[in-house]
C-alpha positions in Angstrom: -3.8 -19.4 -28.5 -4.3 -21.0 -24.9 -0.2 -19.8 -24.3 -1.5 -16.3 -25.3 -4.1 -16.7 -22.5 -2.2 -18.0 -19.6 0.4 -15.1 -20.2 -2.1 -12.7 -20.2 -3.4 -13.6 -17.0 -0.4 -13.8 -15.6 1.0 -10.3 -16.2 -3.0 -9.8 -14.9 -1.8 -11.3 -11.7 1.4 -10.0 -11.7 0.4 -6.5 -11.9 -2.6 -7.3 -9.4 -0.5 -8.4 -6.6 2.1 -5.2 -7.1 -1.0 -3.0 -7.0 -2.2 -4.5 -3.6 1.9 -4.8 -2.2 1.4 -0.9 -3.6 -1.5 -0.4 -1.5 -0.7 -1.8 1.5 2.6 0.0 2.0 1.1 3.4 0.6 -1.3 2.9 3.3 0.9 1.6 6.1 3.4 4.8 5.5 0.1 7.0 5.5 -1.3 5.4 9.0 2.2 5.4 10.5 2.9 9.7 9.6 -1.3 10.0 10.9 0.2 8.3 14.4 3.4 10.3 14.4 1.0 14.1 13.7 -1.4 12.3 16.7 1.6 11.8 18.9 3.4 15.2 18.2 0.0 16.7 18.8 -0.6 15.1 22.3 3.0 16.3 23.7 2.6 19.8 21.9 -0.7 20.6 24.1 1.2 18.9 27.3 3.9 21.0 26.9 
């Protein structure tokens, strides 16, 4: 029974940790096309 447990919280875990490496990217590639739109915006109203 106590096996059961200890693999149960480590799928938990496992799937925990994926969901934040998940987040963090999603929101690294998100922040990195915002900087790129900010940038293209700034030498659009130069130009």
């Amino acid at each position: 029974m106590k096996s059961g447990i200890s693999v149960i919280l480590l799928v938990i875990n496992f799937i925990a940790m994926m969901g934040l490496w998940f987040i963090v990217w999603f929101a690294t590639d998100l922040f990195t096309l915002l900087l790129l739109n900010v940038l293209q915006g700034k030498q659009m109203n130069k130009g």
